[in-house]
C-alpha positions as CSV (number, residue, x, y, z in Angstrom):
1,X,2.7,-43.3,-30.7
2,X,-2.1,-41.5,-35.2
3,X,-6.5,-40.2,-41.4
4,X,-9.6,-40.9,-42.7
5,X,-10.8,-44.4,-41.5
6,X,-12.3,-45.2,-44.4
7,X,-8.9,-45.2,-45.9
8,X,-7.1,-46.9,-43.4
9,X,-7.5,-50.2,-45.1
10,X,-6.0,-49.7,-48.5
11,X,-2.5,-48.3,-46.7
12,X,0.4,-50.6,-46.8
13,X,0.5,-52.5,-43.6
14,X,3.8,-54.5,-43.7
15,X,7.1,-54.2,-45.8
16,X,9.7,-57.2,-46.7
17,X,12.1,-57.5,-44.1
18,X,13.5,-60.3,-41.7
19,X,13.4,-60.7,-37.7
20,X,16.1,-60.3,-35.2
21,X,15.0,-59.0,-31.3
22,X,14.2,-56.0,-29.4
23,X,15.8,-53.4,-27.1
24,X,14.3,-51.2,-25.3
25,X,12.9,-47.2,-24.9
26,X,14.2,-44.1,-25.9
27,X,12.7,-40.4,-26.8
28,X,13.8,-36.9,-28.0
29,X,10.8,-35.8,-26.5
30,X,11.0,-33.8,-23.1
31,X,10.7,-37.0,-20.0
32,X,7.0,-36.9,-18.3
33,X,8.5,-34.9,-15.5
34,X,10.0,-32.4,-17.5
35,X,6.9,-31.0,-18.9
36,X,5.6,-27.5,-17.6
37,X,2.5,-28.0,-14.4
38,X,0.0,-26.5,-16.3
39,X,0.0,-29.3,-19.6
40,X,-0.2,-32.1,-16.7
41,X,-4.0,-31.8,-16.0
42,X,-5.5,-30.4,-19.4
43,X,-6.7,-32.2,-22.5
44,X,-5.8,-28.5,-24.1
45,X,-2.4,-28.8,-23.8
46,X,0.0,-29.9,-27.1
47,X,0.3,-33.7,-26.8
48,X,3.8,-35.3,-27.8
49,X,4.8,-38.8,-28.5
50,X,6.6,-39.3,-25.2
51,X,7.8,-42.5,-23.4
52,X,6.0,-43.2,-20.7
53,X,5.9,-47.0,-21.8
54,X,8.4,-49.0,-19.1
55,X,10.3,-51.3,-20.7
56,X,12.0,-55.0,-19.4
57,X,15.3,-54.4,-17.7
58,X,18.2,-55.8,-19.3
59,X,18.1,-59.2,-17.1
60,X,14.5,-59.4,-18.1
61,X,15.2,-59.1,-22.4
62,X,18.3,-61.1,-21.8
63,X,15.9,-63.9,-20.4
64,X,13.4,-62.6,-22.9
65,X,15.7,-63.6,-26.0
66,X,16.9,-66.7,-24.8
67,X,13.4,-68.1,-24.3
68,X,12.7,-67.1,-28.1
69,X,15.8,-68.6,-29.2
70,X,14.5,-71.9,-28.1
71,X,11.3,-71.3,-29.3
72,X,10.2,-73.5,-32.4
73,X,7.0,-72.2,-33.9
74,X,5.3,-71.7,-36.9
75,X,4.1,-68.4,-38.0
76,X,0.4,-67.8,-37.7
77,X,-2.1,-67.0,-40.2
78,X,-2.8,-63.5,-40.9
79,X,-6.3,-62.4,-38.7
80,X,-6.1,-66.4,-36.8
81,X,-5.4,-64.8,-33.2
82,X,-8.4,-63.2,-32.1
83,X,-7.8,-60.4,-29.7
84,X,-10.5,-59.7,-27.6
85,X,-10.5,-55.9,-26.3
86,X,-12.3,-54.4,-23.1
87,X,-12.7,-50.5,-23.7
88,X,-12.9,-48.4,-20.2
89,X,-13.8,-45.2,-20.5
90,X,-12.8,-42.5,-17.8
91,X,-14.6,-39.5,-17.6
92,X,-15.3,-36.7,-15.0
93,X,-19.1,-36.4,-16.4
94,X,-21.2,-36.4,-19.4
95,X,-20.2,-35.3,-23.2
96,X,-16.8,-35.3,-25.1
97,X,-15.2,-32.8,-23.9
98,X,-15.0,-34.8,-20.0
99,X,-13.8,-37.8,-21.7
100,X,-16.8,-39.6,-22.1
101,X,-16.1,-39.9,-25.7
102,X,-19.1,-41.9,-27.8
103,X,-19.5,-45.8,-29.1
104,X,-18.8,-44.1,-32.2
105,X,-15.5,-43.1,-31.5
106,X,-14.6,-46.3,-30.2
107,X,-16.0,-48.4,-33.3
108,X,-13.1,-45.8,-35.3
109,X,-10.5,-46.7,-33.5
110,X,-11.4,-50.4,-33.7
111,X,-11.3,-50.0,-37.1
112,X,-8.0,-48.3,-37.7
113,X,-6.7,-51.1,-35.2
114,X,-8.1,-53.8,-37.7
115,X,-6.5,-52.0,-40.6
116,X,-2.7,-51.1,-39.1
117,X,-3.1,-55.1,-37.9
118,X,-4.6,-56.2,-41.0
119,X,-1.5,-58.2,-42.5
120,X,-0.5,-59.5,-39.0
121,X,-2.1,-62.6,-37.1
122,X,-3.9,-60.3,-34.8
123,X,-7.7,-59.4,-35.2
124,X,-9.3,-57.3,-32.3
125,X,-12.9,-58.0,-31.7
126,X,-14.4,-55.6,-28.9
127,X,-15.8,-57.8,-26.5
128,X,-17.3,-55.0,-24.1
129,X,-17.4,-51.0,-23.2
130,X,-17.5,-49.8,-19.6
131,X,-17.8,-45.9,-18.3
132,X,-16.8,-44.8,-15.2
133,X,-17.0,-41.2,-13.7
134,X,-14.0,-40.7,-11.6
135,X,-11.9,-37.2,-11.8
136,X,-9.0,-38.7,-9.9
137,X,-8.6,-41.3,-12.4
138,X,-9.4,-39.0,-15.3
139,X,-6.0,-36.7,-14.5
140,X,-4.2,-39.7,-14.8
141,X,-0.6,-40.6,-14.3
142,X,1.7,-43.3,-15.8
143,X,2.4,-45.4,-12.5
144,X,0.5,-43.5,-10.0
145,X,-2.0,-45.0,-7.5
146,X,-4.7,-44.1,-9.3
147,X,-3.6,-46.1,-12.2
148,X,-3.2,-48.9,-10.1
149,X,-6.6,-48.7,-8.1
150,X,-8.3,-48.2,-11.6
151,X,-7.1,-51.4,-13.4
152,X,-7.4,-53.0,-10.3
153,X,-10.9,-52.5,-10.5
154,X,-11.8,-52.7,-14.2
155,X,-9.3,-55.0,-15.9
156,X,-10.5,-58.1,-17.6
157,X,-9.9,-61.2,-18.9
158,X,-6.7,-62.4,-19.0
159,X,-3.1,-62.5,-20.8
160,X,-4.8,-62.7,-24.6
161,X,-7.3,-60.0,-23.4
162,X,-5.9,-56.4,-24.7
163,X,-7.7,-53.9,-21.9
164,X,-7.7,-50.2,-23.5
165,X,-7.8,-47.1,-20.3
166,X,-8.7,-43.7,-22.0
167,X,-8.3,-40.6,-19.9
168,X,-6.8,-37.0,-20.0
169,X,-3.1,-38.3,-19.5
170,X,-0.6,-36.1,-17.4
171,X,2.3,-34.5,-18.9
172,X,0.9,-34.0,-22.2
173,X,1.5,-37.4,-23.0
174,X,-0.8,-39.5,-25.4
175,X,-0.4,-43.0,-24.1
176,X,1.9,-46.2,-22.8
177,X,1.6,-49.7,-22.7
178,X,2.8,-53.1,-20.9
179,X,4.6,-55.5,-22.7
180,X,4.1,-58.8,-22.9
181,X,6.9,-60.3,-20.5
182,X,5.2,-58.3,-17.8
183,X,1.8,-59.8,-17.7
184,X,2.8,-63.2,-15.6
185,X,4.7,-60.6,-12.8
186,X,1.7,-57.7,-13.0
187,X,-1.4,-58.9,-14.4
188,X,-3.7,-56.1,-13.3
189,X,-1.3,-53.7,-14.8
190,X,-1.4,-55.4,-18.4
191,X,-2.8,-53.2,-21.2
192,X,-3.1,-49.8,-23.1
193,X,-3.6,-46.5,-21.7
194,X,-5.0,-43.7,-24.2
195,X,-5.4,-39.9,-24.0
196,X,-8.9,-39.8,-25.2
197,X,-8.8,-36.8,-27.9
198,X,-6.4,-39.0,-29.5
199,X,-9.1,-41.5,-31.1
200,X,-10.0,-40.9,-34.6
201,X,-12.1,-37.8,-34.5
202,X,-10.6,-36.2,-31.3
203,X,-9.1,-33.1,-30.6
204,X,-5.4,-34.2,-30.2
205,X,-4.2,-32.8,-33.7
206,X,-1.9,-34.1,-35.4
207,X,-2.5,-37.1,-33.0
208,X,-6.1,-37.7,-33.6
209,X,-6.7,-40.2,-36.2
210,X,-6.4,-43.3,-34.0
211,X,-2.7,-44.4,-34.5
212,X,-1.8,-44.0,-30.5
213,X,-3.5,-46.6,-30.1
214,X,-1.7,-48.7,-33.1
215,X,1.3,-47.5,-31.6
216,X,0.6,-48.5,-28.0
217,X,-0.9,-51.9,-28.8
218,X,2.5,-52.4,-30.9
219,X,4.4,-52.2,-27.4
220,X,1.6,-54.4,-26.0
221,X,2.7,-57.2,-28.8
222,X,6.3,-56.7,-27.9
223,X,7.5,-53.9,-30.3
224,X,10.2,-51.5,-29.3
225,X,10.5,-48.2,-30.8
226,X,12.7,-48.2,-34.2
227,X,14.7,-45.5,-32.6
228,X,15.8,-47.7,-30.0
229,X,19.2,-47.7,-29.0
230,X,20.1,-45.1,-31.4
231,X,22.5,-45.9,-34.3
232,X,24.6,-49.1,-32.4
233,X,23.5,-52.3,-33.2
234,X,21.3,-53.9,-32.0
235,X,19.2,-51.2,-32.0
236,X,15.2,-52.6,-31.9
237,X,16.7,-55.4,-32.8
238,X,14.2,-56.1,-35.7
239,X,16.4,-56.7,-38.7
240,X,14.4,-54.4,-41.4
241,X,14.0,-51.7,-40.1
242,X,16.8,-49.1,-40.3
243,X,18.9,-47.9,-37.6
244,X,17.5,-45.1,-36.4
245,X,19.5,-42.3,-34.1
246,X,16.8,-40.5,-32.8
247,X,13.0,-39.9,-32.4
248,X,11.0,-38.5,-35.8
249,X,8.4,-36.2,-35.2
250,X,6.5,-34.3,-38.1
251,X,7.0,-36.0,-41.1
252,X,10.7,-35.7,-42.6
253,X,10.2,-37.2,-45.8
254,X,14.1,-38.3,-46.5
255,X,15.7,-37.9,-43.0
256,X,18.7,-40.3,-42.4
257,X,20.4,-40.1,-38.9
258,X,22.2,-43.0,-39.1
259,X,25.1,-44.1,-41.6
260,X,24.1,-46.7,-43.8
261,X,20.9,-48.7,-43.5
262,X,18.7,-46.7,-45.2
263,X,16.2,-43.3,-44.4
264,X,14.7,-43.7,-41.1
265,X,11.8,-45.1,-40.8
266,X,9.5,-42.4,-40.2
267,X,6.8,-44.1,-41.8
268,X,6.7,-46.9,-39.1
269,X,4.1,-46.9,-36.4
270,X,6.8,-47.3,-33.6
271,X,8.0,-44.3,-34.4
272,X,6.8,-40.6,-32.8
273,X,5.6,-38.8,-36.4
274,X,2.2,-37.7,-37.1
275,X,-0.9,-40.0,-37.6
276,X,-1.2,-39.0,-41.2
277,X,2.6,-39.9,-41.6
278,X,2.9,-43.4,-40.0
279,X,0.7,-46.1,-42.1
280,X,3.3,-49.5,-41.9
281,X,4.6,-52.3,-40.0
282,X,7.9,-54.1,-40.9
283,X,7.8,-57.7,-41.8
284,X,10.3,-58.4,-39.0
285,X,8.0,-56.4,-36.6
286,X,5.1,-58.8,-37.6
287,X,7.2,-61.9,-37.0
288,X,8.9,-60.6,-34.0
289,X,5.1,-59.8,-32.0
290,X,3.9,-63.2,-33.0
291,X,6.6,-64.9,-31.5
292,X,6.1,-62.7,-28.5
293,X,2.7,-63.4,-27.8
294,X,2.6,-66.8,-28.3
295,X,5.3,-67.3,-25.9
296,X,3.7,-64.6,-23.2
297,X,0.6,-64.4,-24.5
């Protein structure tokens, strides 16, 4: 966007770096549309870390950077922002395998949230589980009308309040999120969508260990991919992390696209590797999403 939960919390977190700003969104991947019919409606077919997460146009970050210029703030403690989180659950009837995965499940993937998060100001708290059994919004799209009549219906709270959608995502995707600029324009839109075999202990291999999610909720804070913009400067416009020229999938131990800068970093949740490869957030990142949500969130 995903190990063993119970290890989750002894993985590093956050390296050293400093903060600049962000850019935008970017994939190797094969687009949403370009994806063959039959992986659109099936929670069989191979999920990819695509980009089906719709960034702020370039009028909208160039506003976006200026209000964070003028911002004067002092960063926040580590675990003082309490995220409260609404879990919907979309199914087309009873058991795991129609999406209605189990509190269990959802307690996981709380906890690798809490873990990825654990050296940032953000601690998520679930504040309530709903399930509702509708087919049309189970085959769901990024954008579609059924996305839109479903969070019109079952979003809560309001800007601080991450809402989390699972469903069996179209186009093989495994998930996309709103950034935090958006929420004053869309409200109702605001929040993470999840292809539900990606939680820890689903069936979306090598994406199955809950680090969609960490990956999605990192857009939701304001983070950008670290492949943004390629090589050229400003790239995600987070200072420590490396320029990277292209999407990492796998887990290329060593791979440097970029002259100078460093290896990529594939080890970085806002990249596209495996679950079992990405375990850290930059220091840059951290500072960068606190600023973001205090000033949108």
């Amino acid at each position: 966007m995903l190990r063993n939960v119970a290890q989750r919390g002894g993985r590093v977190a956050v390296v050293l770096g400093t903060l600049m700003s962000l850019a935008g969104c970017s994939s190797s991947a094969p687009a949403p549309e370009e994806q063959p019919a039959e992986e659109t409606t099936t929670a069989e077919a191979l999920p990819h870390r695509g980009c089906a997460t719709i960034e702020p146009s370039a009028d909208e970050k160039l506003e976006i950077e200026a209000a964070l210029a003028n911002r004067v703030m002092a960063k926040r403690a580590v675990g003082s922002v309490n995220v409260p989180v609404y879990f919907h659950v979309i199914n087309k009837g009873t058991g795991i395998a129609n999406g209605d995965i189990p509190d269990s499940q959802i307690t996981a993937q709380m906890n690798v949230l809490n873990a990825a998060y654990a050296n940032t100001p953000f601690k998520f708290t679930l504040a309530g589980t709903d399930r509702t059994n509708n087919s049309t919004w189970f085959a769901l799209g990024s954008g579609s009308a059924a996305e839109k009549k479903m969070k019109a219906a079952l979003r809560k709270g309001g800007p601080e309040t991450l809402n989390i959608y699972t469903a069996n995502l179209k186009g093989g995707l495994l998930g996309w999120a709103t950034f935090p600029s958006s929420y004053t324009s869309q409200p109702k839109m605001d929040g993470v969508v999840l292809l539900y075999s990606s939680v820890p202990g689903g069936t979306a291999v090598p994406y199955n260990e809950g680090d969609t999610a960490t990956h999605e909720v990192g857009h939701w804070v304001g983070l950008y991919h670290t492949f943004q913009g390629g090589c050229a400067s400003p790239g995600d416009s987070v200072s420590d992390t490396p320029p990277e020229a292209s999407a990492a999938f796998g887990c290329p131990s060593g791979r440097d696209t970029c002259t100078g800068g460093g290896v990529d970093p594939i080890l970085n949740f806002m990249d596209y590797t495996d679950d079992n490869c990405m375990n850290q957030f930059s220091a840059g990142q951290v500072t960068r999403a606190d600023s973001l949500t205090a000033q949108y969130r």
